[in-house]
Every structure is written in C-alpha cells, then in structure tokens.
NUKE-85206 format. One record per residue (C-alpha): residue number from 1; residue in one letter; x, y, z. Coordinates in pm, whole numbers. Last residue first. Example, Ala and Ser with C-alpha at 12.3 -4.5 7.8 and 13.67 -1.06 7.14 Angstrom:
<rs>
num_residu_u_v_w
2_S_1367_-106_714
1_A_1230_-450_780
</rs>
This chain:
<rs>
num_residu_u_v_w
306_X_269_10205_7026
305_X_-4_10415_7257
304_X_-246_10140_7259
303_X_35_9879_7311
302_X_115_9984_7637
301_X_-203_10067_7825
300_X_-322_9744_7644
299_X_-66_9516_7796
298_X_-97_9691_8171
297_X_-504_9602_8192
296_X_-429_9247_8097
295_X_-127_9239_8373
294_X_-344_9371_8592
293_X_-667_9124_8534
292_X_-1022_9246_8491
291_X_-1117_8881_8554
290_X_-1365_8835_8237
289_X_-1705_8698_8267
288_X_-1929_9025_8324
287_X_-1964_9087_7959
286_X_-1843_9383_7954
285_X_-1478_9319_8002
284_X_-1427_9248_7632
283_X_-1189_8951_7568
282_X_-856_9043_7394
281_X_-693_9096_7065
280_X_-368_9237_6939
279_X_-405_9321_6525
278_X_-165_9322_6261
277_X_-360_9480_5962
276_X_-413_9233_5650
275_X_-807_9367_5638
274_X_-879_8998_5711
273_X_-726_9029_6058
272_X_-331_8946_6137
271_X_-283_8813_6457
270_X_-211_8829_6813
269_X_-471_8711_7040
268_X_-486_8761_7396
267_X_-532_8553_7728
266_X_-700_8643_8082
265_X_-526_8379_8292
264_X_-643_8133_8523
263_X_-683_7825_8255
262_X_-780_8031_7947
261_X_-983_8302_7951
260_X_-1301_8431_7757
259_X_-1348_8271_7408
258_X_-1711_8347_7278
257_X_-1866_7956_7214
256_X_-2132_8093_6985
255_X_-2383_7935_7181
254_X_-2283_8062_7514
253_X_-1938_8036_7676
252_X_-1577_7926_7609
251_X_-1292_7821_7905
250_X_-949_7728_7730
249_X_-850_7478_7977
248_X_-488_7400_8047
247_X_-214_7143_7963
246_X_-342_6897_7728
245_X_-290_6551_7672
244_X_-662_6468_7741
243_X_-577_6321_8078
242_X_-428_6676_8197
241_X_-758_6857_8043
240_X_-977_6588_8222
239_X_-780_6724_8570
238_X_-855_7107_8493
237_X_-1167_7025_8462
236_X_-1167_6848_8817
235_X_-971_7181_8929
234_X_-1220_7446_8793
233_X_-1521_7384_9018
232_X_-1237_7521_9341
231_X_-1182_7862_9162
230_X_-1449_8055_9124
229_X_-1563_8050_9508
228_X_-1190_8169_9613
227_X_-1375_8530_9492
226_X_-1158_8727_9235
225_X_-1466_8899_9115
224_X_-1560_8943_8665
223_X_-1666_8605_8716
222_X_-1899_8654_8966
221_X_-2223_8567_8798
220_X_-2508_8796_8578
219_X_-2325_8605_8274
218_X_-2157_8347_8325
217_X_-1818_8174_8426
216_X_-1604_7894_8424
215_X_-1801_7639_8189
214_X_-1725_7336_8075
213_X_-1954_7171_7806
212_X_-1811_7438_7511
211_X_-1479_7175_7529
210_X_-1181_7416_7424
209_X_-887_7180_7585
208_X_-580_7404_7593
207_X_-182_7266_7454
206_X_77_7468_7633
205_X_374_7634_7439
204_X_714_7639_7610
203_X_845_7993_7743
202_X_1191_8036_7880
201_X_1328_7748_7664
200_X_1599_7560_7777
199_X_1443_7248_7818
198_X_1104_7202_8040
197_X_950_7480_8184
196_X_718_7380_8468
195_X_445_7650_8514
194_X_425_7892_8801
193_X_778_8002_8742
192_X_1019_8067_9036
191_X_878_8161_9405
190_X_948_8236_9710
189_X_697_8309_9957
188_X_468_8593_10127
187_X_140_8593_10322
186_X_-80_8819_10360
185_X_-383_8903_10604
184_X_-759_9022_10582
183_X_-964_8873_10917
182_X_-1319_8906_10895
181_X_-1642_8932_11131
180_X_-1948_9100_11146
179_X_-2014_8851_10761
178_X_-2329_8919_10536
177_X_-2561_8649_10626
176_X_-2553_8277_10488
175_X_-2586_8055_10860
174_X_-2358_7860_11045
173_X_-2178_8081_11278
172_X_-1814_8161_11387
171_X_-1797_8472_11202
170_X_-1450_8466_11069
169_X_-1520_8564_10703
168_X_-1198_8548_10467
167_X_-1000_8819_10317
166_X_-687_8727_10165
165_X_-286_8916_10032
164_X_-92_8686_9833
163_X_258_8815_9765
162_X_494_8577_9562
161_X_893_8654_9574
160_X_1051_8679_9279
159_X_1256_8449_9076
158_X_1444_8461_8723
157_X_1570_8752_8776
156_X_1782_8673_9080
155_X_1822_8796_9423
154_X_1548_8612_9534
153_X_1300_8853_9738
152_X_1331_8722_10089
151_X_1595_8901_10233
150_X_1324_9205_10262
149_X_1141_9034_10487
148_X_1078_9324_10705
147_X_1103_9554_10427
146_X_828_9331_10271
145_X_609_9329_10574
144_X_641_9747_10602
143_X_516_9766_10221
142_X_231_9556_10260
141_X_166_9788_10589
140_X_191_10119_10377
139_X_-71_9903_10070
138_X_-298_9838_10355
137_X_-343_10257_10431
136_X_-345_10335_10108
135_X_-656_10096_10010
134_X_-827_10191_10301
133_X_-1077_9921_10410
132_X_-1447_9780_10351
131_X_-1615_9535_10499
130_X_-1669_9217_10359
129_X_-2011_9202_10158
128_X_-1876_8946_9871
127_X_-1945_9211_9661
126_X_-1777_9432_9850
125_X_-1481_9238_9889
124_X_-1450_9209_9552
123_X_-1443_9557_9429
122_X_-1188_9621_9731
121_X_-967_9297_9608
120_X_-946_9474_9260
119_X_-833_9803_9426
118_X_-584_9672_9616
117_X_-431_9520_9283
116_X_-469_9759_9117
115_X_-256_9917_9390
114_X_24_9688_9340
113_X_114_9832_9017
112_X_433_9557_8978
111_X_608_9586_9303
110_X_971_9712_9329
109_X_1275_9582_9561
108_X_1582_9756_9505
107_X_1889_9605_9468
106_X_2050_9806_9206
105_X_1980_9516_8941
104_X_1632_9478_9066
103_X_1454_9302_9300
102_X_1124_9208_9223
101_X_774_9170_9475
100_X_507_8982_9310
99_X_130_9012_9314
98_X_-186_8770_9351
97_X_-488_8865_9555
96_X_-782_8707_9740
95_X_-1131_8666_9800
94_X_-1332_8493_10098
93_X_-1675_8407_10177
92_X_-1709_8083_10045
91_X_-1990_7926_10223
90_X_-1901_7710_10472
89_X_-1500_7763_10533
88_X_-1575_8127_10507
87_X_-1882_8131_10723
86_X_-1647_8017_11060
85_X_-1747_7706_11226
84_X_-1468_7557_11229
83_X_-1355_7803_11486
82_X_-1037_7960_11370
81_X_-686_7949_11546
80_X_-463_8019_11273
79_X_-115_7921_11205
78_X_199_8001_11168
77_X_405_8318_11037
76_X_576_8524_11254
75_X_354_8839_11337
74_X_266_9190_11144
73_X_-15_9304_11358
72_X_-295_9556_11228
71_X_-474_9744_11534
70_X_-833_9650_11515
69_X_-1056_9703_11289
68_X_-1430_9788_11357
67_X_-1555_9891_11690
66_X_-1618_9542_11831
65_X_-1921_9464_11661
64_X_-1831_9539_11352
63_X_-1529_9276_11409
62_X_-1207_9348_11236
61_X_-898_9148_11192
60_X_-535_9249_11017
59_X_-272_9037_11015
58_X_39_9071_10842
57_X_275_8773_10763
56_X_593_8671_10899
55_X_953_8468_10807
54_X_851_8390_10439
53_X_699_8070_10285
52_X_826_7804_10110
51_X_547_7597_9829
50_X_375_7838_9637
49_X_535_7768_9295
48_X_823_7562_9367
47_X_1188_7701_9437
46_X_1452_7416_9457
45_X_1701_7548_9224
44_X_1683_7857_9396
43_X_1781_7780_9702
42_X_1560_7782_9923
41_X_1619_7992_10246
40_X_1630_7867_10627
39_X_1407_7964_10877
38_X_1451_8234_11081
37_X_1400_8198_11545
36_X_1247_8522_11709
35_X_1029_8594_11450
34_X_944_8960_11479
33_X_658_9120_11654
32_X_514_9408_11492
31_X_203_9589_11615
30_X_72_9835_11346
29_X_-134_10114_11483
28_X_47_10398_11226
27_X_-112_10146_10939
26_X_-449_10220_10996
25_X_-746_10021_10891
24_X_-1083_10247_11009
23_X_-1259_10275_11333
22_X_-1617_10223_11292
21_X_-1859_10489_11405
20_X_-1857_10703_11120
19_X_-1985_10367_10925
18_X_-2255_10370_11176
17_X_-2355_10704_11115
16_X_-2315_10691_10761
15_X_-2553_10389_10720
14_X_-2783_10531_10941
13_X_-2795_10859_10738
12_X_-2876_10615_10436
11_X_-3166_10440_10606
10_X_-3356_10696_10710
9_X_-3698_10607_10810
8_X_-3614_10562_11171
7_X_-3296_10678_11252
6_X_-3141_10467_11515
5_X_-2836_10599_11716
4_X_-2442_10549_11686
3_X_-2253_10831_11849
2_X_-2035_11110_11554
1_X_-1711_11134_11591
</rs>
C-alpha cells in the first residue's frame, strides 16, 4: 500500500494515493453482536407501513481521517448517539434506499435485484460527496443481517419485510463542505401494503392532483438522486392533495406540463396511440427529473422482449 504524500501539481495521482490509502468496506471484518433480549412479532393484521422494526441493524462508519471504514458491526437495534451538530441534520447530506426481502413458497427468502439498488445509492452518494464503498462487499453484509433476522420476513404473500439501507454525514460541524465523516446502516421491518386498501380489492384506484404550480423536480437538479433532500418539500403538497379529495400528487413540469412521477413513484401509461397500436408508456430518463427507479427499469426489461 502505497504512503500518503503531497504531489504538487498533480492532482489526480493525489487522488489515487489517498484513495489507496483508505481502507475499504469489508464484509470478512463484520462484528456481530446479537440481541440478547427479542421483541415480539406483529401479527399480520397489525402490520403498518414502516412502523415495527427488526431485532438488529448493520452499521457501518467511516472517517477519512481515521483510515477510512471501519470494521462493519451488525448490533441490536436502538439508537444513535450523534452530535446535533452533525452536517446531515443541517444540510441534507444523506440518501437512502428502499427494497424488500420475500419468502417464498419453499421458504426461501429472495430480494428483488437488490444490487440496483446498491448501485443507485452509489450514484447518489457521490453526488452528495459521501465516500464511496463496495457494492459487493455491502450487499454480503445485507445478506448476513437478513439471515440473522431471518424470522422476520412474514411468512405470507401478502407481506414482506422492508429493507432501508442510509447514508448520512456525521461530521459534527456547522459548515457546507463535503462530509470526513459518515455512517451507512440498515434497518429492517415488517411490512404489508404501503397504501391502505380498502374492501376486498388488492389494488383500489387513487385520485392525483396535476396542479403545474407544484413542482418536485427540475432540470440541472437532483431529481434523477434518491437524496432525503427531495423528499421533505413534497409532504405540505402532499397535504393540499389530501384536502382536495385526492390521494397523491401527479408532479408536471415546464410549460408544456411534461408528466414525470406521481406521488413517489415513477408511473406508466398504458394505452392505445392514434396509430390504434397498444402502447406502454413512461417518462424519459433524460431529462434529469426522473428517479431511475428498479421496479421502472424491471417493467421495460420485460415488456420489451414480449
């Protein structure tokens, strides 16, 4: 391994050197200490979106100037001890993920394409100027705390259990500067559907409010990032959609009010064009505005080769 030293006038080797110098996220370090006291599982009449949580979570800190990550820890879940003063809770530097763990009829447990996922929350994080980890290496310890809570995923197919990995900025400072500090961790619950259904339907329509006034993303922005940032301005419009009588936001942009998602969710359009040809549509990814979502991404794989 190559020492840390200055090289005046090359800023690229002194990138590398310094990058060679910081130890990478490794799942063979993993420290596990298990809960020494279970809590007590929903049933699944009771489940609410986000609301239970599993028996641990997996922690995993870094600090450049500290050589870089640490050994990951998979720990019973609680709290955090944070300064206040940390840039996340100031300035919004922090991204996250949403995935869901399935057991199947033979009782395995699967995960829908979680390395998209990974990937996604990579993109992010360096825009967002977090540091940078192994992709491979977090999916092996994702794996580990889901064997670990293994009783966890609902054995049912109406239920799953709801993985949400995060990266936030721990620098205890108050000042916007890219981050020498972060902590990237997950945390599991059950779950059932994240909307209420009401009657014996398994899908009820939703009414959207298509107002061109409110806006979610733009162009030249982070829309196309899943940064927490994007998602706090969208709960007061969210709230005048509710008193409208509707149940989500249909978000439009620019003059000739382009549709781009609606409430959370990348949407599409199934229809029949003026040429009489059944047609699936979507929202372009060009743009900039559009969350390049997985389950988006999984629809078109599918239906292109139909």
């Amino acid at each position: 391994m190559l020492p840390c030293r200055s090289i005046k006038g090359h800023c690229l080797n002194l990138l590398w050197r310094q990058k060679a110098c910081i130890s990478s996220l490794q799942s063979k370090n993993v420290v596990i200490r298990k809960s020494e006291k279970l809590k007590n599982k929903p049933r699944l009449e009771e489940l609410v979106f986000g609301k239970f949580f599993s028996d641990h979570m997996l922690v995993c800190d870094y600090d450049d100037n500290d050589g870089g990550w640490k050994a990951p820890q998979i720990l019973p879940f609680g709290d955090f001890h944070l300064s206040p003063a940390i840039t996340s809770l100031h300035y919004a530097i922090q991204c996250f993920e949403g995935m869901k763990a399935y057991r199947t009829s033979e009782n395995d447990i699967r995960l829908f394409r979680p390395d998209k996922n990974v990937q996604r929350m990579q993109r992010t994080a360096d825009k967002l100027t977090l540091p940078a980890f192994d992709g491979e290496e977090f999916l092996k310890l994702l794996k580990q705390l889901l064997q670990i809570d293994s009783e966890w995923v609902p054995h049912s197919q109406e239920a799953s259990l709801y993985v949400r990995p995060t990266f936030i900025s721990t620098d205890p400072v108050i000042g916007v500067k890219h981050p020498s500090k972060a902590r990237l961790f997950v945390i599991t619950g059950p779950v059932g559907p994240y909307y209420e259904q009401k009657g014996t339907e398994l899908f009820n329509s939703v009414k959207l409010l298509a107002d061109p006034k409110f806006v979610r993303a733009w162009e030249g922005g982070i829309g196309a990032y899943k940064a927490g940032g994007n998602y706090a301005p969208t709960i007061q419009i969210q709230r005048e959609a509710l008193k409208r009588g509707c149940q989500q936001v249909l978000w439009l942009y620019g003059e000739d009010r382009q549709m781009t998602e609606a409430g959370t969710m990348n949407f599409f359009i199934y229809w029949i064009n003026s040429d009489g040809e059944k047609e699936l549509i979507t929202a372009p990814l060009d743009s900039g505005l559009i969350l390049p979502g997985v389950t988006r991404q999984s629809v078109l794989d599918m239906t292109r080769e139909w």
